[in-house]
N, C-alpha and C positions, 0 to 999 in steps of 0.2 A: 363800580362804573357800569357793565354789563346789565345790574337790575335797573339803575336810573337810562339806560338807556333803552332796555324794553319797553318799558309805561312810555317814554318817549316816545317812539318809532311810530305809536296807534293814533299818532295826530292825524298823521292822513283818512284813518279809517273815521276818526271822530269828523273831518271835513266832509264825508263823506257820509256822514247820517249813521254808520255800521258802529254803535259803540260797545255791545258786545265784547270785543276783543279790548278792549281798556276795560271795562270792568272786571274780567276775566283776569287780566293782566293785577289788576289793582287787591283782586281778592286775595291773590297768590302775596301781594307784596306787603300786605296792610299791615301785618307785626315788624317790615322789617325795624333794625336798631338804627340802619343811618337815615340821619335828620335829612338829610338830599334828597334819599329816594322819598319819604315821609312827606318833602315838599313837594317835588312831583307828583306822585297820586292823589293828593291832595286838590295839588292845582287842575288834572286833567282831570277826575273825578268829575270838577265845577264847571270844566270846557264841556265837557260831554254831556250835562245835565242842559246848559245853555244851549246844546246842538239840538237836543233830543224834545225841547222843547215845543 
């Protein structure tokens, strides 16, 4: 719950143009095993590609 919540948390920074800290975040999480966090970094990955645009 603690790792799906870190990738979480960087939504503001992704609102924010600063996506940095989400990839940072996302680098750290990319092997984990659960399918949750797997779909979160995934999904904000895509938010922060869309921001950064």
């Amino acid at each position: 719950m603690a790792r799906r919540s870190a990738i979480v948390s960087t939504y503001y920074f992704i609102r924010k143009n600063k996506i940095e800290h989400t990839f940072k975040i996302a680098e750290i999480l990319v092997n984990d095993t659960d399918e949750y966090v797997q779909k979160v970094v995934r999904s904000w990955i895509r938010k922060a590609g869309k921001w950064n645009e």
